[in-house]
N, C-alpha and C positions, 0 to 999 in steps of 0.2 A: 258792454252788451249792446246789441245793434237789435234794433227789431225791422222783420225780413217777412212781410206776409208774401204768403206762397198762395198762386192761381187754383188750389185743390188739396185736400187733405194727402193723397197720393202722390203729389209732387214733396212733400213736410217728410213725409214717411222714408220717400229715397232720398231726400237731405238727410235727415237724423240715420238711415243706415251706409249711408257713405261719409259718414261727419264730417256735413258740411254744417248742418245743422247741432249747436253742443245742449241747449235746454229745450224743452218743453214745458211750459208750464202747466198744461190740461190735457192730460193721457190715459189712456188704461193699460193696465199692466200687466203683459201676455208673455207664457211661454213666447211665441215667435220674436217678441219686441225686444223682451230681455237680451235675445241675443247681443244685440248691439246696443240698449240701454239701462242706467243702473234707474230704480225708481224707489223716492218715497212713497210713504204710505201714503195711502188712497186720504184725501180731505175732501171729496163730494160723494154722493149713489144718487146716481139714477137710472132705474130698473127699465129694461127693452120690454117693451111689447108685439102686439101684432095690430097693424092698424088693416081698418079693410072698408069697402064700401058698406054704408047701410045698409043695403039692397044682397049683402053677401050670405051665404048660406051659411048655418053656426060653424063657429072656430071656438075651439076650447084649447087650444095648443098648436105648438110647432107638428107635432104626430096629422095634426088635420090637413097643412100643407103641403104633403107628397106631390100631388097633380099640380099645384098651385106656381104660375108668376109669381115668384118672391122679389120684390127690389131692397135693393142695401145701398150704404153708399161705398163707395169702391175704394178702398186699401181702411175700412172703420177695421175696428175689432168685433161688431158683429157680421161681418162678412169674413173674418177667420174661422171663428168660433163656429157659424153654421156651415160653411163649408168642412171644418174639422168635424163637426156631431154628426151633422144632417144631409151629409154628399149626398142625397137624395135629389134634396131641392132641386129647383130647377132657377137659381140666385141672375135677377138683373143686373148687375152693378150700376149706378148713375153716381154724377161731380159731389150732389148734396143731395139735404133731409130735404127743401123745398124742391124737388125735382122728384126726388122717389115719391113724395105727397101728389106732385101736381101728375108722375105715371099714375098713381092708382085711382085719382080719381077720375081718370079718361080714360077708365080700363085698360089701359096697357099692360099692365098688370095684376092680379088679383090681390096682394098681400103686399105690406110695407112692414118690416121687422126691424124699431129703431126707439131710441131713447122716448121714454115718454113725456118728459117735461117739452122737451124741444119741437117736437111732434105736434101736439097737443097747443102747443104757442102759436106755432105755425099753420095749423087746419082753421085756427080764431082768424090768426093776421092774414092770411090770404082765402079767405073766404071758401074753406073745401068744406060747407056743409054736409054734403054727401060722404063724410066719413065720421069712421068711430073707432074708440080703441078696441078690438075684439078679445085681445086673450090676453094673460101673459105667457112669461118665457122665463126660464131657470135663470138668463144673462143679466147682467148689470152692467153699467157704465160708471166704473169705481173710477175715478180720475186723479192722479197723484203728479208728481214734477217728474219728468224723466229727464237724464242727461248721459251725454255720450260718456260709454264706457270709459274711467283712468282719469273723467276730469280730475277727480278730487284733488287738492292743493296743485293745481295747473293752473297757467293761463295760456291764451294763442300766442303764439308767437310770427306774428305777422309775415315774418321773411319764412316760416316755414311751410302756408299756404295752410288751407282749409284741410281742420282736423286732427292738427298736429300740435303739440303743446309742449311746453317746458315748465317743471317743476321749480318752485320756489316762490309762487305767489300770494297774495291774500284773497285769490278766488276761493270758493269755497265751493263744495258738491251738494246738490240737491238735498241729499237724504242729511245732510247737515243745518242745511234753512232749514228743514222744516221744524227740525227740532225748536226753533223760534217760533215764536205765536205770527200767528196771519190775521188780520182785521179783514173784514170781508164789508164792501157799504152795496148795498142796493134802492135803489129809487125810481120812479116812475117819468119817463119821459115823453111829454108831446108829439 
């Protein structure tokens, strides 16, 4: 296994649906995605919200943002999901959560609809005083392994180029780790 950071969650999304990309290890699990990946069960939640300027007028839901600047980030699963429910919107897409944060708090935007742990980290770590979380949202960010379609008992076969496999190996497919326990450490860094 090689690790391959990609310039943007939307460039990961056209790997893993061209299989270039075979695992994910942190996904959510969508009708669209399914197409091209199998997924364990979900091992994280964290629920979307609607983030907004303090200065914003009440939000009690996705129903209050019809007129509203919405930003997302571009190819998430809450940018399917509210284009899927809510064609209404009027959806920004931006790279990341710190850009859709740094649109709303320069009014480029009126609403920011995005994980709230990450969110919430991020208005601390770069000082966007001037926002709050305003609502929540039906959506979650269940996150589970996803891996390309047929990996299971596969490996690459190098001469065959990206996304192609041969059976007979001791790889093993996602939804098979996980049946294994996962230790999880977190701590506090400088």
């Amino acid at each position: 296994m090689t690790y391959d950071p990609a310039p943007s969650w939307q460039t990961v999304m056209e790997g893993a649906e061209a299989g270039v990309i075979d695992v994910l290890p942190a996904i959510t699990p969508s009708p669209e995605r399914a197409r091209f990946l199998d997924f364990t069960k979900p091992y994280l939640h964290f629920p979307f919200v609607i983030f907004t300027r303090k200065d914003a007028s009440l939000i009690t839901g996705i129903g209050d943002l019809s007129a509203a600047r919405v930003a997302v980030e571009r190819g998430y699963v809450t940018q399917e999901y509210l284009r899927r429910d809510h064609p209404q919107l009027r959806l920004h897409p931006v790279d990341t959560t710190a850009q859709a944060l740094r649109a709303l708090t320069l009014g480029k935007v009126d609403a920011y609809t995005g994980n709230l742990t990450l969110g919430s980290y991020l208005i601390d770590k770069l000082s966007l005083g001037n926002l709050k979380v305003a609502a929540p949202t039906p959506y979650a960010n269940d996150l589970a392994m996803g891996g390309a379609q047929g990996l299971a008992g596969a490996d690459r076969d190098p001469g065959q180029g990206p996304g192609r496999h041969r059976r007979g190996s001791a790889a093993r497919h996602p939804a098979e780790i996980a049946r294994h326990p996962i230790r999880y450490g977190c701590g506090l860094f400088p």
